[in-house]
C-alpha positions as CSV (number, residue, x, y, z in Angstrom):
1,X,119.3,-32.1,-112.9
2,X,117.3,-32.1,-109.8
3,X,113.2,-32.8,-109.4
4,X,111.3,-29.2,-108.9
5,X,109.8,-28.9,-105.8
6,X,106.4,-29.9,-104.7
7,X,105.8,-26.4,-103.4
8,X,106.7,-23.4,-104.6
9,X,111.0,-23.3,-104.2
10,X,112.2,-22.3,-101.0
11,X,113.4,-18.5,-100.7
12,X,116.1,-17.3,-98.6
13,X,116.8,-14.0,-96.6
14,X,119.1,-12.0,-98.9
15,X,121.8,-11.5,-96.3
16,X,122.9,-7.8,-95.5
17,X,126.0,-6.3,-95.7
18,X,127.8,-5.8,-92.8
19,X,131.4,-3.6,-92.1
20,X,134.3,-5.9,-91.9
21,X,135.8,-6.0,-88.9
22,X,139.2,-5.5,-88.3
23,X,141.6,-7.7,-90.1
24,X,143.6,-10.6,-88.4
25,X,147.0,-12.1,-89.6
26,X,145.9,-14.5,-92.2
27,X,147.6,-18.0,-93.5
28,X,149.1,-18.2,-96.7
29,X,145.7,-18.6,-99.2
30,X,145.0,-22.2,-100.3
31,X,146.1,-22.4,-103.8
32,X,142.5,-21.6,-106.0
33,X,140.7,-23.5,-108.6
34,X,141.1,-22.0,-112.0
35,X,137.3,-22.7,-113.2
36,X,134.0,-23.2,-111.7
37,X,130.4,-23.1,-112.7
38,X,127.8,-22.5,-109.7
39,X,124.1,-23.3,-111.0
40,X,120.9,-22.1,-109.7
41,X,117.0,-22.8,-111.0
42,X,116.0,-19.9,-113.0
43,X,112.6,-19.4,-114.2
44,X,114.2,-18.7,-117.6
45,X,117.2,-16.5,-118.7
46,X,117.6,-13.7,-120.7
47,X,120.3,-11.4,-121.6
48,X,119.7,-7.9,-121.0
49,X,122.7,-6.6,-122.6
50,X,123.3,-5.0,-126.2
51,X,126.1,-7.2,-128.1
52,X,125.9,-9.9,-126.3
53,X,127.1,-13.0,-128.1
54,X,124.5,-15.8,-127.8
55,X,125.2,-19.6,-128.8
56,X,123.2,-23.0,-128.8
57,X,124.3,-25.9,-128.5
58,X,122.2,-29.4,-128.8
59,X,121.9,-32.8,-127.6
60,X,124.6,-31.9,-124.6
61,X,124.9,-32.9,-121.1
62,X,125.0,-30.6,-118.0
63,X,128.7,-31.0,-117.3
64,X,129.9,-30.5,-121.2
65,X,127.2,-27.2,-121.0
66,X,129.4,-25.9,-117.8
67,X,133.0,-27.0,-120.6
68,X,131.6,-24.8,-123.3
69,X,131.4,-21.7,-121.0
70,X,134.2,-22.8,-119.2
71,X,136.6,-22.6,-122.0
72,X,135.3,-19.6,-123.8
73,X,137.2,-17.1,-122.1
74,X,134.6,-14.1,-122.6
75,X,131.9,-16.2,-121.5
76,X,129.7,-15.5,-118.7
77,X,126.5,-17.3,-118.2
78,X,125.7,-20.6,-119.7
79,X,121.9,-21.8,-119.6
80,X,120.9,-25.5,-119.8
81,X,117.3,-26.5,-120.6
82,X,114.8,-28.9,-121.6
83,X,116.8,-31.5,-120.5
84,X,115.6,-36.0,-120.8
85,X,117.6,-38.0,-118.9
86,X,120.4,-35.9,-118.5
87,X,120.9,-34.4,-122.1
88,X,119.4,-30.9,-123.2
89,X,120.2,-27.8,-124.5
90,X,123.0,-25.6,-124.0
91,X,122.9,-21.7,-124.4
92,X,126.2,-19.5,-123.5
93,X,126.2,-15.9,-122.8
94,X,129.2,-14.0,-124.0
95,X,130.1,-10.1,-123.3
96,X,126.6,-11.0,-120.6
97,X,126.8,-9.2,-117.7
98,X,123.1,-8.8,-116.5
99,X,120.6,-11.3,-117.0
100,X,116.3,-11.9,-116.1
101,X,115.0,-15.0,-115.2
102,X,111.4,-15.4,-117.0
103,X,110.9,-19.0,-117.3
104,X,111.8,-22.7,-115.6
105,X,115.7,-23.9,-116.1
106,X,119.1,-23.8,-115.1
107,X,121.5,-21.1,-115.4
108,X,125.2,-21.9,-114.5
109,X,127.1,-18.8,-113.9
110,X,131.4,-18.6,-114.4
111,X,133.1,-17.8,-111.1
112,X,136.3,-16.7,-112.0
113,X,139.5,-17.3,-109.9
114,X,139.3,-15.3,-106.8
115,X,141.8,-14.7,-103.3
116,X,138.9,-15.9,-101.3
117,X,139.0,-19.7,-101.0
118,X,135.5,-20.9,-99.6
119,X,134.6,-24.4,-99.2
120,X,132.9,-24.3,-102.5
121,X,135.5,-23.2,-104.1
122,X,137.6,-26.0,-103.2
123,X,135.7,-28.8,-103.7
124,X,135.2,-31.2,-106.8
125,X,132.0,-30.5,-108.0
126,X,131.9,-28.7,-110.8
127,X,128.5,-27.9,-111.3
128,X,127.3,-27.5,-108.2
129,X,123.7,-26.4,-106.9
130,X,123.4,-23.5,-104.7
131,X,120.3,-23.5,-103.2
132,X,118.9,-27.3,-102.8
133,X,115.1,-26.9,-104.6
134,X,114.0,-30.6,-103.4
135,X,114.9,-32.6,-100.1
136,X,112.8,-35.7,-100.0
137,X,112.9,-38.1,-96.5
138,X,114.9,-40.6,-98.3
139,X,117.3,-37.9,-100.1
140,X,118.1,-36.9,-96.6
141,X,118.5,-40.4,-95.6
142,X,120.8,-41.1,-98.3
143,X,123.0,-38.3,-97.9
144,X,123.8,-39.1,-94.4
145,X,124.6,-42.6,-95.0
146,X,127.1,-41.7,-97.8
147,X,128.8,-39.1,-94.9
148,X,128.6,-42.3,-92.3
149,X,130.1,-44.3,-95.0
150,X,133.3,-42.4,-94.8
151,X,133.9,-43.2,-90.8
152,X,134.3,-47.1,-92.1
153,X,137.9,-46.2,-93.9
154,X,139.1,-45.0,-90.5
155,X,140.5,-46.5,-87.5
156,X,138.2,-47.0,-84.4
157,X,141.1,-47.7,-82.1
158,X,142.2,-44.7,-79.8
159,X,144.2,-43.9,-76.9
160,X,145.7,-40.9,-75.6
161,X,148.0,-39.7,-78.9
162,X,145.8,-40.9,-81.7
163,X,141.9,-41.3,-82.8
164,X,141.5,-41.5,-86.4
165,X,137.3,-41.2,-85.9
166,X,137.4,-38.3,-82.9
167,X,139.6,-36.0,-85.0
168,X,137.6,-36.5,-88.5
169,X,134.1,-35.6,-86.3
170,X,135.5,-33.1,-84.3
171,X,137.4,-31.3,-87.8
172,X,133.7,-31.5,-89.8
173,X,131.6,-30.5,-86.2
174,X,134.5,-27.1,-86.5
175,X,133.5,-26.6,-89.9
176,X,129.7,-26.5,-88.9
177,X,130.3,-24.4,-85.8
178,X,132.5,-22.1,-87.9
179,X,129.6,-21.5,-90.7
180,X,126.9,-20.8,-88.5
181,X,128.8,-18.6,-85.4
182,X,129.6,-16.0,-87.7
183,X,126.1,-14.5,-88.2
184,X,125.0,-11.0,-86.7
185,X,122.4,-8.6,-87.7
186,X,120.9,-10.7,-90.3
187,X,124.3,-11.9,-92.5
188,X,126.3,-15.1,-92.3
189,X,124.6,-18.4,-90.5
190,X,124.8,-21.8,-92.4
191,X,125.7,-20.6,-96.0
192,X,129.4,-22.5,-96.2
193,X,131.1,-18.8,-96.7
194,X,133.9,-19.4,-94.5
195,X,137.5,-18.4,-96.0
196,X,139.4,-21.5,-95.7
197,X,143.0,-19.0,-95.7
198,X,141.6,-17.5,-92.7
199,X,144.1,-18.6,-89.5
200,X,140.9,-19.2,-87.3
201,X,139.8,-22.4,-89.5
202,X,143.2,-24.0,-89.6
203,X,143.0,-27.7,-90.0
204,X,140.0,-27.7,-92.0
205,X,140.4,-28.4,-95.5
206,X,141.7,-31.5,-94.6
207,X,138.5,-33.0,-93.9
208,X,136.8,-31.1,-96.2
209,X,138.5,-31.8,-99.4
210,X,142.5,-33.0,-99.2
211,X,141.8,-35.8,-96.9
212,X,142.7,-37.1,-93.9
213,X,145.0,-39.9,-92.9
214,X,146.1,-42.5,-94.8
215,X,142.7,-43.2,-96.2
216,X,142.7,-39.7,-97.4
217,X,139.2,-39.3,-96.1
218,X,137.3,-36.0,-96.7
219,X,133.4,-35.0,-96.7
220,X,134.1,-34.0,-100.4
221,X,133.8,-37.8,-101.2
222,X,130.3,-37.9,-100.0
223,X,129.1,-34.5,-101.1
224,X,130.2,-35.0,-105.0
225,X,127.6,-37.7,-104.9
226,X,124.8,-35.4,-104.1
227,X,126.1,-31.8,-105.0
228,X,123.9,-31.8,-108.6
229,X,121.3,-31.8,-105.4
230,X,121.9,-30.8,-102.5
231,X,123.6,-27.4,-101.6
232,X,127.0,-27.3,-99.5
233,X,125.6,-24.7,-97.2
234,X,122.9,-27.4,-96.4
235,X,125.0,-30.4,-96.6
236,X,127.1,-29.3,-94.1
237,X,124.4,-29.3,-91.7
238,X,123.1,-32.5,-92.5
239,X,126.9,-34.1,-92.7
240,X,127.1,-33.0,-88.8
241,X,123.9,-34.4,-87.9
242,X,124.7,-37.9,-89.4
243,X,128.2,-37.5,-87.5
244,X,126.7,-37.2,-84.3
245,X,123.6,-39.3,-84.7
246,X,126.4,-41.9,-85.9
247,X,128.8,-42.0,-82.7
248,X,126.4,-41.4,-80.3
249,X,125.2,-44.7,-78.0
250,X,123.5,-47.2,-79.2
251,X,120.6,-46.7,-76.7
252,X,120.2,-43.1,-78.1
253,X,121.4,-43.1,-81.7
254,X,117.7,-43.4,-82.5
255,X,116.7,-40.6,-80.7
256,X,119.4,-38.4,-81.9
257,X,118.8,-39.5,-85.5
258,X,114.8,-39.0,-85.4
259,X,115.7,-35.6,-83.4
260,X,117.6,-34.0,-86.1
261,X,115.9,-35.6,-89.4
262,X,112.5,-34.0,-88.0
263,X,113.4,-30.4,-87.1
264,X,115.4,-30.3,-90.8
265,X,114.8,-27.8,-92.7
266,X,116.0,-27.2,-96.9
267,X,116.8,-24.3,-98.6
268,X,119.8,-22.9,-97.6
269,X,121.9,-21.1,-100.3
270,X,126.0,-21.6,-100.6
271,X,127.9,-18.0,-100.8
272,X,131.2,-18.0,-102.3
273,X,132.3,-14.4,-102.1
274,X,132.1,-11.4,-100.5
275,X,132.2,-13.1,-96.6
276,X,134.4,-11.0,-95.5
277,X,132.0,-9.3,-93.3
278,X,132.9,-12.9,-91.0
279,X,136.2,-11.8,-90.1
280,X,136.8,-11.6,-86.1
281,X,133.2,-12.8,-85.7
282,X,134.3,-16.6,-84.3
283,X,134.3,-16.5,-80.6
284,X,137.6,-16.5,-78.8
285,X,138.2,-18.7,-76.1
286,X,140.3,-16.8,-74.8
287,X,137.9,-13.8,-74.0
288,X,136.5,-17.1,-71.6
289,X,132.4,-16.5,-71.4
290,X,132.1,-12.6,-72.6
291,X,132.4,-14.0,-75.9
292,X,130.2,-17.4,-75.3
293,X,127.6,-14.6,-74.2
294,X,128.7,-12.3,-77.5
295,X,128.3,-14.9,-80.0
296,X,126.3,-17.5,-79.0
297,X,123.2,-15.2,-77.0
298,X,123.7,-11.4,-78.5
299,X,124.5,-12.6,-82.0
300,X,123.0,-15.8,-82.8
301,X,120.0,-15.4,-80.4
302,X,120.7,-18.5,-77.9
303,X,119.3,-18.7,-74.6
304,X,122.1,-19.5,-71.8
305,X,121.2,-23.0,-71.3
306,X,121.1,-23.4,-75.4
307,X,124.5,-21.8,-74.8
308,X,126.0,-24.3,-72.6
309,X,124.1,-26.8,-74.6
310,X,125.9,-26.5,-77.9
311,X,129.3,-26.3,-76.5
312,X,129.3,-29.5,-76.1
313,X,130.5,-30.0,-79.8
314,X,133.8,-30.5,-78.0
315,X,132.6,-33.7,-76.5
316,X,134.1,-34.9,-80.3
317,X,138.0,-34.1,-81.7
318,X,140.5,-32.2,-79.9
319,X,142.6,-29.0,-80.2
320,X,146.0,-29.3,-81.8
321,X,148.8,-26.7,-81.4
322,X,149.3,-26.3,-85.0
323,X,145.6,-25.3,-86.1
324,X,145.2,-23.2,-83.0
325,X,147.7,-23.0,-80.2
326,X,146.2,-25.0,-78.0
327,X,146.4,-28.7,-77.2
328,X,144.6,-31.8,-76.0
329,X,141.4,-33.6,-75.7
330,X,138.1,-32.7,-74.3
331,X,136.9,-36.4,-73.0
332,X,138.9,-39.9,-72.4
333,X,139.8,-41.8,-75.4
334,X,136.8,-43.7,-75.0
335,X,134.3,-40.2,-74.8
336,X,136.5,-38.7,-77.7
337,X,134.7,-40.7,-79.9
338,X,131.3,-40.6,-78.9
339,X,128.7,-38.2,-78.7
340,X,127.3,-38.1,-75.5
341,X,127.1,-35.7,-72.4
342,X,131.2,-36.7,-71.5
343,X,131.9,-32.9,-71.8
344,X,129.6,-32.1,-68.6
345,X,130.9,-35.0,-66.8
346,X,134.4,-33.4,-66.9
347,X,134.1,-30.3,-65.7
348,X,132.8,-31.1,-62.7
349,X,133.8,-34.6,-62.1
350,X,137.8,-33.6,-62.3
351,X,140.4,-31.1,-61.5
352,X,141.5,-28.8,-63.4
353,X,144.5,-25.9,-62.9
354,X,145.6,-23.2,-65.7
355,X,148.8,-24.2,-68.2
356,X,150.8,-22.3,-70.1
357,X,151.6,-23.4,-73.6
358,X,155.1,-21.4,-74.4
359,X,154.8,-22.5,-78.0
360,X,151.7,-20.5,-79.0
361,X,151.9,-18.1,-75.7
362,X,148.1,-19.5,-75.1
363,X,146.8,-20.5,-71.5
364,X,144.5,-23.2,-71.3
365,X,143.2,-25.7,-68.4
366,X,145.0,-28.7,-67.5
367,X,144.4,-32.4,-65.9
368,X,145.7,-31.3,-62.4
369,X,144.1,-34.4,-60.5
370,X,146.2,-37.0,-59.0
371,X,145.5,-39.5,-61.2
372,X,144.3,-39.4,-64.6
373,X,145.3,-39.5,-68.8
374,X,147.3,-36.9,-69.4
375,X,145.6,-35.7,-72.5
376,X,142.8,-34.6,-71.3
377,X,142.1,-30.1,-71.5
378,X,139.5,-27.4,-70.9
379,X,139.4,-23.8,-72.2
380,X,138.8,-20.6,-70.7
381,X,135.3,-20.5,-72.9
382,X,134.6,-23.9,-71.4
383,X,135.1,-24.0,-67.9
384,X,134.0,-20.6,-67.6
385,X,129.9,-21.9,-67.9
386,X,130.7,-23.3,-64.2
387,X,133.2,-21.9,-62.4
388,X,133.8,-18.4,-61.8
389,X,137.2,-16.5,-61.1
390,X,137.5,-15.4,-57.3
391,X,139.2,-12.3,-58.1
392,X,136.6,-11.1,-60.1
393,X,136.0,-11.2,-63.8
394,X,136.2,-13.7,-66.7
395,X,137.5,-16.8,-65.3
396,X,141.0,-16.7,-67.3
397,X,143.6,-19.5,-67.2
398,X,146.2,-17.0,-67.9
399,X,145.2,-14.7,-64.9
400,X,142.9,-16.6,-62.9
401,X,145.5,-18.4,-60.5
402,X,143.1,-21.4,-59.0
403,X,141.8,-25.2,-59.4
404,X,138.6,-25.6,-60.8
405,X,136.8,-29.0,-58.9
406,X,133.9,-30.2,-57.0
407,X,133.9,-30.0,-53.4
408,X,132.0,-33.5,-52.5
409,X,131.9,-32.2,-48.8
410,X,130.2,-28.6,-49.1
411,X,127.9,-28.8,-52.4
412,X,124.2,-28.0,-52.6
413,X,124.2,-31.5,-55.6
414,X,124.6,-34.9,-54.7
415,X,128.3,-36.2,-56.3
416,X,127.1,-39.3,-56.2
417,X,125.1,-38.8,-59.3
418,X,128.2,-37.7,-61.3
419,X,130.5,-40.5,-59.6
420,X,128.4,-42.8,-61.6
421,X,128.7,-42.1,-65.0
422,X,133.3,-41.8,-63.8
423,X,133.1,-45.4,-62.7
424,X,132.8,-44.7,-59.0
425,X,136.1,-42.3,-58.8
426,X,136.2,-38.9,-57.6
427,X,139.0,-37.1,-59.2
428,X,140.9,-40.2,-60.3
429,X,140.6,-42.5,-57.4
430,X,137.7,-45.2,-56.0
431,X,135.6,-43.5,-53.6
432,X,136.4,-45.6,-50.9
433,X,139.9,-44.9,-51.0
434,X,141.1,-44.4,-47.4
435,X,143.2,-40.4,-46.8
436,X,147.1,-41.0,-47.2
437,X,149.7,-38.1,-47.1
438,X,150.2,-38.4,-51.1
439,X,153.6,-37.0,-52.2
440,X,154.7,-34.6,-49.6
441,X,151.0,-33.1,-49.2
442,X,150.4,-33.1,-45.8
443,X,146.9,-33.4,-43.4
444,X,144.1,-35.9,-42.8
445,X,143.5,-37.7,-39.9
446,X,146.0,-40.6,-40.4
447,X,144.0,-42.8,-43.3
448,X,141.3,-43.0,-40.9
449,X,138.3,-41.1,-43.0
450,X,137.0,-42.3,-46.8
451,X,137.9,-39.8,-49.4
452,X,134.1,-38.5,-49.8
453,X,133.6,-38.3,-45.8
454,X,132.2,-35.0,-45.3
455,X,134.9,-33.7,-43.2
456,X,137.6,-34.6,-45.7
457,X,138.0,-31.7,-47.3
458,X,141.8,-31.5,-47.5
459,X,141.9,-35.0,-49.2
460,X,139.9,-34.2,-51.6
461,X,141.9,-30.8,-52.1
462,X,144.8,-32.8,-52.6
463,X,143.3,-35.0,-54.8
464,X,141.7,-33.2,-57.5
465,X,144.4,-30.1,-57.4
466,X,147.7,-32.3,-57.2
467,X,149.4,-30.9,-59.9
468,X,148.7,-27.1,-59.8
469,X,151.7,-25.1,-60.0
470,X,150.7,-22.3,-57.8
471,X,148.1,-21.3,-54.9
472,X,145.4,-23.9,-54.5
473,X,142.7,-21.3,-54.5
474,X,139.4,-22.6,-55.7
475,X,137.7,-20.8,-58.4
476,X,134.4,-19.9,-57.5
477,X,131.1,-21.9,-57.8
478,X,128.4,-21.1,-55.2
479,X,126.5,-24.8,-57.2
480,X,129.8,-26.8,-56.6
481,X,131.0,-25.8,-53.3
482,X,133.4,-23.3,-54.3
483,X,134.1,-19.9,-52.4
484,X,133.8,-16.9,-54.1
485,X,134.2,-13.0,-53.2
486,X,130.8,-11.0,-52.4
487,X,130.0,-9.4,-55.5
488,X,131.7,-10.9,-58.2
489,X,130.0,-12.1,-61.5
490,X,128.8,-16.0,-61.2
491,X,129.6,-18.5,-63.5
492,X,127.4,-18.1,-67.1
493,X,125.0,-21.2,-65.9
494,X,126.4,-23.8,-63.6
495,X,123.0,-25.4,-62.8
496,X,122.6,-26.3,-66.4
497,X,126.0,-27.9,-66.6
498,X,125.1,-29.6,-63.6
499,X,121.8,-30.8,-65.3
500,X,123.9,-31.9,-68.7
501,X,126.2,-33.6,-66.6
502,X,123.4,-35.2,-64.9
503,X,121.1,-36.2,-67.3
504,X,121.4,-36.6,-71.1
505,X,118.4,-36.7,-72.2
506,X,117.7,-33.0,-70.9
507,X,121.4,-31.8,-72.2
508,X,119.8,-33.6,-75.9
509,X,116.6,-31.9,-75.8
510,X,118.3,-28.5,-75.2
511,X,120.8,-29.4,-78.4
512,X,118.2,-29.8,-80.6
513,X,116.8,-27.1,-79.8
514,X,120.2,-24.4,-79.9
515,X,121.0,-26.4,-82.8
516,X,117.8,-25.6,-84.7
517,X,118.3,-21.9,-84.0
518,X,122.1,-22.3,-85.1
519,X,121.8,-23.7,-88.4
520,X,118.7,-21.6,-89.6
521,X,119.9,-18.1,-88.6
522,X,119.6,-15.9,-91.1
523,X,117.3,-17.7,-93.7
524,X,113.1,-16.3,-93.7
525,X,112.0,-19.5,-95.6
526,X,113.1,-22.9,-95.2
527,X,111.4,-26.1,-95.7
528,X,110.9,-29.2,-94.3
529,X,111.6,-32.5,-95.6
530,X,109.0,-34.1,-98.5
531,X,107.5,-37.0,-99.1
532,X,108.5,-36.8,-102.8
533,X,109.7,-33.8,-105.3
534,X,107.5,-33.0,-108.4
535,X,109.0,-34.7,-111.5
């Protein structure tokens, strides 16, 4: 069992119940657990209902309390108490449906099987807490090691097809992102009610709790050390901290680590059922920035540069075609794996055209420079935050036909500042490559000007749009140099990518910040970390 708190234990916001929204095709369910016990603190249990069938037994542990219940198929409740060193007294509820709590214990409560396959349901612990009552400093310290731990059983080696370490972050960063972007009006947040059958979180139980790659890797192996106490719905916050603190630089994994252990807050309960209210609430990326501005400002309460900020969760992983019809990396193989301000850096320091994946019928953005890996992709919901579409609207790779890139020679930045952090290359090439005609695109002034002169527009044209497969208009950015029609809606907030791209210690302090607001959404009372938990 877990220490009581040296307060009085945390409450949360009961969330309220919202109308489900319209139903989307659905995978086939994950295959259910037959029996669970969830356990909660309880001031003291009593059954309220006449005939109830009430049995004691002695001298038991926690886990053979849970088997009695378990096995007793008219059992409902089972309450464990006055436990020393990890042996008490076990009470089971039968033909209990309604119960008080009048005292100071643990009640475990049956789940029976259900359709709706939530994290918790899936994973290993059987007796798992659902609100954490205690998080002391060093439990939180602990915790994250055992979740950094797992990153040692994977390869660090990467290139352009494979990246054991990117695509185990960027699968447990989804699984964050997914739990907290479904609240509105008070329901959902960080509470680890997220239907793992549901097509939108493909690829996730794999981290989560079947494993990944040959190592069979999965967060499960570090949360059964600690479920007894520490809640899923909190663990998967703090499992995402210690993910990113972990791959970012060395020069500011400190200040990452201090940054998130000092805003984090306990308390959070896990829901198991009844979610469904989540359902179409994930953004789509797609519907390009009227859903960044849906979910992440209307619903969740983010201002537009805490907006851009915590996109940049895509700075880790990739998308895969199978999971969600589109396909690629966000960074390098390099900036896959870390977490730093890499997403920034791409938009504006490359090219990038629209591409149509005929497997899933989704359009996303493409490398379309004339040199660079392959791999490398943007979403509508991405490039959207910095460049507009110069017909009007969304900026849509689907209908938006032009190439999204900086023009060096008519910006109101200085390039130079990003052309630092892409090795001195502006779309692929050194920037003191002299203009050739490059594969049958004609103009220049015969090799005479530098790539970045400020006349050299048609170069640089050339360069960062060489492989776009219709017109070369630019999409708009009044920041960047592009041109844009009189009247048509700007980009969500290109001066803050700019700023992100520019410098990461402002992009980090704006994280922290959106992230703080992410993963507490929803709860009234939370509390910080403790020195130590009452015994």
């Amino acid at each position: 069992t877990t220490a009581a708190p040296t307060t009085a234990a945390p409450t949360t916001a009961a969330p309220t119940t919202a109308a489900p929204a319209a139903s989307r095709t659905a995978r086939e369910p994950l295959p259910p657990v037959e029996g669970k016990m969830v356990k909660k603190f309880a001031r003291h249990t009593q059954c309220t209902d006449e005939g109830a069938v009430i049995k004691t037994i002695e001298n038991i542990d926690e886990h053979a309390c849970a088997d009695e219940c378990l096995n007793d198929g008219a059992c409902n409740f089972a309450d464990f108490k006055n436990a020393l060193d990890g042996v008490g007294d076990c009470t089971t509820l039968t033909g209990c449906d309604t119960t008080s709590d009048i005292g100071g214990h643990y009640l475990l409560k049956k789940i029976a099987k259900q359709a709706f396959n939530s994290p918790q349901w899936m994973m290993s612990c059987k007796v798992p807490l659902m609100t954490t009552e205690c998080m002391t400093s060093d439990l939180y310290d602990r915790a994250s090691a055992a979740v950094v731990a797992l990153f040692e059983q994977l390869s660090t080696d990467c290139d352009e097809e494979d990246c054991e370490v990117a695509d185990f972050a960027g699968c447990l960063l989804r699984m964050a992102g997914h739990d907290f972007m479904d609240f509105k009006d008070g329901a959902g947040g960080s509470d680890a009610c997220t239907d793992m059958g549901d097509i939108d979180n493909g690829g996730l139980s794999e981290c989560l709790f079947e494993g990944e790659f040959d190592a069979k890797v999965s967060l499960n192996d570090a949360y059964s050390q600690f479920c007894d106490e520490i809640s899923l719905a909190d663990f998967i916050v703090l499992a995402a901290e210690a993910i990113m603190a972990h791959l970012a630089p060395q020069s500011t994994e400190n200040a990452w680590q201090v940054g998130f252990k000092n805003q984090f807050q306990y308390g959070r309960t896990t829901a198991f059922e009844g979610c469904d209210f989540s359902i179409g609430l994930l953004p789509d990326p797609a519907a390009s920035c009227s859903d960044v501005n849906r979910v992440y400002i209307q619903n969740m309460g983010l201002s537009k540069k805490e907006a851009v900020a915590i996109s940049a969760v895509h700075t880790l992983g990739r998308a895969r075609m199978e999971n969600s019809g589109y396909e690629g990396w966000w960074s390098d193989p390099d900036n896959s794996k870390t977490w730093n301000n890499d997403y920034y850096v791409s938009m504006v320091g490359k090219g990038w055209c629209p591409k149509h994946n005929a497997e899933s019928g989704k359009d996303q953005w493409k490398l379309c420079q004339y040199k660079g890996p392959a791999h490398q992709m943007m979403l509508d919901s991405d490039l959207c935050l910095v460049y507009g579409n110069p017909g009007g609207g969304d900026l849509k790779a689907k209908t938006s036909d032009c190439c999204a890139w900086i023009h060096a020679f008519d910006t109101q930045i200085d390039y130079r500042k990003i052309m630092e952090k892409t090795g001195d290359e502006f779309c692929g090439l050194p920037d003191n490559t002299r203009y050739r005609t490059l594969d049958g695109w004609s103009g220049g002034r015969n090799g005479q000007l530098k790539i970045l002169d400020s006349t050299n527009g048609a170069a640089q044209l050339q360069l960062c749009c060489h492989e776009s497969e219709g017109s070369v208009a630019d999409c708009s950015s009044k920041l960047l140099g592009g041109r844009s029609n009189p009247g048509n809606p700007p980009p969500l907030s290109e001066e803050d990518v700019w700023l992100f791209a520019e410098d990461g210690r402002a992009w980090r302090q704006s994280f922290l910040s959106a992230w703080k607001k992410a993963t507490t959404n929803g709860y009234q009372v939370l509390t910080n970390l403790v020195d130590a938990c009452r015994s």
